[in-house]
C-alpha positions in Angstrom: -30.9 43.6 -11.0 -31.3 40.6 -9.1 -33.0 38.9 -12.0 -30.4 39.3 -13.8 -28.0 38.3 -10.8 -30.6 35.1 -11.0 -30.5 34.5 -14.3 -26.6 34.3 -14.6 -26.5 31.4 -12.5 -28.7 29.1 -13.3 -26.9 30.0 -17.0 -23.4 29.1 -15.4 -25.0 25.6 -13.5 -26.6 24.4 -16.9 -23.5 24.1 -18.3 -22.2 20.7 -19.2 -18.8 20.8 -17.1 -15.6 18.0 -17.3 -14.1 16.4 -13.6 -10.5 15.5 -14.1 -9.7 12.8 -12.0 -6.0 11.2 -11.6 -3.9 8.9 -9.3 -6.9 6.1 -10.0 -5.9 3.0 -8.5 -5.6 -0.1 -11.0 -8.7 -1.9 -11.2 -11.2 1.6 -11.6 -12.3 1.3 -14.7 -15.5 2.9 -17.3 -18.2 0.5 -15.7 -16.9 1.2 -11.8 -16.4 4.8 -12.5 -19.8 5.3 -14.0 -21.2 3.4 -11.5 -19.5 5.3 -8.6 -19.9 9.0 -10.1 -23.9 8.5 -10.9 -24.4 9.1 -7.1 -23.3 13.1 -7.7 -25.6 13.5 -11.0 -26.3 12.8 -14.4 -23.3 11.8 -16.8 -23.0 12.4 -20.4 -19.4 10.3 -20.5 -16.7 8.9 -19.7 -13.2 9.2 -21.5 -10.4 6.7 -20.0 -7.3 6.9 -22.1 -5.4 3.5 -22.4 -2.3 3.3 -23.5 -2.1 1.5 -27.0 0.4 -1.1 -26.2 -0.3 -2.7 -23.0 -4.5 -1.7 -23.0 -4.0 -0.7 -19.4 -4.9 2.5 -17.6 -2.6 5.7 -17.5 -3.8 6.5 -14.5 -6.6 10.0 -15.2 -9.7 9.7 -16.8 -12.4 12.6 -17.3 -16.4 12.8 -16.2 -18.6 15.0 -18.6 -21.7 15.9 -16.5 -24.8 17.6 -17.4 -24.2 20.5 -15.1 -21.5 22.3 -13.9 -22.6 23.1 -10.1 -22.8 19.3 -9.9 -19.2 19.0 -11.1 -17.8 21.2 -8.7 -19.7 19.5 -5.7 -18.1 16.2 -7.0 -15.1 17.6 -6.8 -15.0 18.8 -4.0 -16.4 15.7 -2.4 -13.9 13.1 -4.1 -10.5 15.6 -4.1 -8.2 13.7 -1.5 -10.5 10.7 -1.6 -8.7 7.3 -0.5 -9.7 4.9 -2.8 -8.1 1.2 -2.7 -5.0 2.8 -1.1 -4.3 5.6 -3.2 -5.6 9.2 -2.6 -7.6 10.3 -6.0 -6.9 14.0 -7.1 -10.2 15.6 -8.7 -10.5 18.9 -10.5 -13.5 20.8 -12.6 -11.4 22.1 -16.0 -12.0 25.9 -16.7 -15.0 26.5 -18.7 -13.3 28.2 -21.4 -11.6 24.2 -22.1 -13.0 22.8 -25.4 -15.1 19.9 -25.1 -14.6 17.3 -27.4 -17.9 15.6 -27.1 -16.2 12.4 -29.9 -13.5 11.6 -26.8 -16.7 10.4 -24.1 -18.4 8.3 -26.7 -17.9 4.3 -25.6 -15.9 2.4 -27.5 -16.7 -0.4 -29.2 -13.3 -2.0 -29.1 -12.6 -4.1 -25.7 -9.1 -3.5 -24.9 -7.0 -6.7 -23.8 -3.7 -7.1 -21.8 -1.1 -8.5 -23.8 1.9 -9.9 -21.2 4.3 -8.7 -23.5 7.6 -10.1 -20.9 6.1 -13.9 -21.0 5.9 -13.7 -24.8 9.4 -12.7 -25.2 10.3 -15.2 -22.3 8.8 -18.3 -24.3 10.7 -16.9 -27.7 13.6 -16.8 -25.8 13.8 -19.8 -23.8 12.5 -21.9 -26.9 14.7 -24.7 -27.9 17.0 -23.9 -31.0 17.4 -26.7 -33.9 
């Protein structure tokens, strides 16, 4: 019986599990989070959405690590976390959420701000013939 007991969960703490993370402050990006989050265990990714116009943050980002029972100690740990003057939220999703492994691969393309407000400044303010 307790073999069984046993057996259930070290099942349950092998389980890849995702940390959602929101209210990042500006500046905490892929390289600083993996960085910061290697301390709690190993990491199979990293998935930071951007938004596709500007190429900034929108503020959440999600952790795949290798085992669940390492998840929920980082959560617990970072939850309520002041980081750069903002308190992080931090969350394990259920484990019947669907993992889409594609969403934590790194990718290639470099995202760049684009100050969209001077560039419709300079058009504006440009001298008319």
């Amino acid at each position: 019986m307790t073999d069984l007991l046993i057996e259930d969960e070290t099942n349950e703490m092998n389980q890849s599990a995702v940390v959602y993370l929101s209210r990042i402050p500006y500046g905490f990006d892929e390289k600083a989070a993996f960085e910061f989050f290697k301390q709690f265990g190993d990491i199979n990714g990293i998935c930071f959405p951007r938004s596709k116009k500007t190429g900034r943050s929108k503020g959440y980002m999600f952790i795949l690590f290798n085992h669940r029972g390492v998840a929920l100690e980082c959560a617990k740990a970072i939850d309520g976390y002041i980081m750069f003057r903002k308190q992080v939220k931090c969350a394990v999703l259920p484990e019947n959420h669907e993992i889409i492994e594609s969403k934590f691969v790194k990718q290639p393309r470099k995202f760049k701000f684009i100050p969209w407000k001077t560039i419709f400044a300079l058009r504006f303010n440009k001298n008319q013939d």
